[in-house]
C-alpha positions as CSV (number, residue, x, y, z in Angstrom):
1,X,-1.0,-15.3,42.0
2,X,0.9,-12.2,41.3
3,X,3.4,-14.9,39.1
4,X,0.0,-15.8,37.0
5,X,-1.1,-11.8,36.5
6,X,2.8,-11.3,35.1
7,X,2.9,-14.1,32.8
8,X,-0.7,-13.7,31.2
9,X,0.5,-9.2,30.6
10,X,3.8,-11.0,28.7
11,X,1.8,-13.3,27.0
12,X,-0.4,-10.1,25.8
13,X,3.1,-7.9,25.3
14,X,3.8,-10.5,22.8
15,X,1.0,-11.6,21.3
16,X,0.0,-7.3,20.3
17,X,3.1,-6.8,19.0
18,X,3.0,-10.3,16.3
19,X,-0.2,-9.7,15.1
20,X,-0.8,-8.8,11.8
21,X,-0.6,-4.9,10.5
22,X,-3.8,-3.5,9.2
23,X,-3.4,-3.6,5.5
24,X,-5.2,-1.2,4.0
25,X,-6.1,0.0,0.3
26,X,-3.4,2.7,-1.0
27,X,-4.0,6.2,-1.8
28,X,-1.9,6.2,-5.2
29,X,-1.0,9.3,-6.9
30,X,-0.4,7.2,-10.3
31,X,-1.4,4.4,-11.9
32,X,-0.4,3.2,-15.5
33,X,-0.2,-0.1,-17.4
34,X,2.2,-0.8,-19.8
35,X,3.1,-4.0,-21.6
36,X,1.4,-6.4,-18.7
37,X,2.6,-4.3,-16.2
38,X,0.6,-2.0,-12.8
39,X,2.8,1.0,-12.5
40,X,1.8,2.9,-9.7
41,X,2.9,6.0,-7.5
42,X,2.8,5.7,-3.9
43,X,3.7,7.5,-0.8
44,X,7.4,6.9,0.7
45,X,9.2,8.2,4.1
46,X,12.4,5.8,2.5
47,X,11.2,2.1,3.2
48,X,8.8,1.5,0.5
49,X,9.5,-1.4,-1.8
50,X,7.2,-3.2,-4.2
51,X,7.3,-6.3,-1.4
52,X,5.3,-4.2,1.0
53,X,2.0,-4.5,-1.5
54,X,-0.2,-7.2,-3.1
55,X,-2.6,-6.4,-5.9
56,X,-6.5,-7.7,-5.4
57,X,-8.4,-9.1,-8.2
58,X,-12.1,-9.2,-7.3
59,X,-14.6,-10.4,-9.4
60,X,-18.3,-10.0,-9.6
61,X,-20.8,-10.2,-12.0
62,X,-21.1,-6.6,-12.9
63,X,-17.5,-5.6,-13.1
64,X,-14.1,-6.7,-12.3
65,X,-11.7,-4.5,-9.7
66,X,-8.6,-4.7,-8.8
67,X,-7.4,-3.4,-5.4
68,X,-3.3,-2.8,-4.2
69,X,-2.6,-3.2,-0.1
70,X,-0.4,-2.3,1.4
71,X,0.6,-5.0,4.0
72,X,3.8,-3.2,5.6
73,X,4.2,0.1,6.5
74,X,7.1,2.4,5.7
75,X,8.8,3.5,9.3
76,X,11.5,5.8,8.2
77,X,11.8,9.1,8.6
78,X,12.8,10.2,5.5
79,X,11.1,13.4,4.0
80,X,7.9,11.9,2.6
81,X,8.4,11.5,-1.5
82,X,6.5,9.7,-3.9
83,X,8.1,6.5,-5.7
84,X,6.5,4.4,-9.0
85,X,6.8,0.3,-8.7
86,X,5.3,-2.3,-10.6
87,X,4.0,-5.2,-10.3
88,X,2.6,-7.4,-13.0
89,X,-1.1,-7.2,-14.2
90,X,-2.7,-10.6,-13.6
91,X,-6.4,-9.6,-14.7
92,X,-8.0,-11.1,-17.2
93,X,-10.7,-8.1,-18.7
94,X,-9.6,-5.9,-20.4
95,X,-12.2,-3.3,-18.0
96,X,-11.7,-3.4,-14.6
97,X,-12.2,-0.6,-11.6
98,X,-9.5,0.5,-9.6
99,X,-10.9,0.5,-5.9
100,X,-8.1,2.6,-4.4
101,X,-8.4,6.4,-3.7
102,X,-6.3,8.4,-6.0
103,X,-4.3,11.5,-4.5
104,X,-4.5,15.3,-6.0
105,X,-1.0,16.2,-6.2
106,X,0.2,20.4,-6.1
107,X,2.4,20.9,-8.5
108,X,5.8,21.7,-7.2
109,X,7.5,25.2,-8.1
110,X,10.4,25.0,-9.6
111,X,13.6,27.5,-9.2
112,X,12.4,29.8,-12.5
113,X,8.9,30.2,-11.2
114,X,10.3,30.9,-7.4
């Protein structure tokens, strides 16, 4: 009995930690298209890389949207910055809605105005 109880908490243990992340829609602090390309500006703590996102077409009948996930979180511990990558525009409209929240940036102070 107590050999049953053990085996099904490992079986748990493992099967928490392989499931799949949350993805979740970006906050983006940028966004720009150039020349067939989605540049945007994300959050960073040092592991971000344009492999940890997937852009999202949707289509409906009264507009077209486009959404970027994230699918793997950043774990370092860098000091959080904020990094452009691109990835290349797919959609076929020429109109389309972001669906992400965008970020108000401060702007930061440079030496001359400290």
């Amino acid at each position: 009995m107590k050999f049953t109880v053990i085996l099904i908490l490992c079986f748990l243990a493992v099967a928490t930690v392989t499931a799949k992340p949350n993805h979740h829609l970006e906050p983006l602090a940028g966004l720009q298209i150039e020349n067939g390309m989605l540049n945007f500006k994300v959050k960073s703590t040092g592991c971000t890389s344009i492999d940890n996102f997937e852009v999202h077409y949707l289509q409906n009948s009264e507009r077209d949207a486009l959404q970027i996930v994230r699918i793997k979180s950043d774990r370092c511990r860098r000091m959080p910055h904020y990094l452009w990558l691109s990835l290349p525009l797919e959609a076929q409209q020429q109109t389309f809605s972001v669906l992400n929240p965008f970020l108000t940036l401060k702007p930061q102070a440079t030496r001359e105005s400290q």
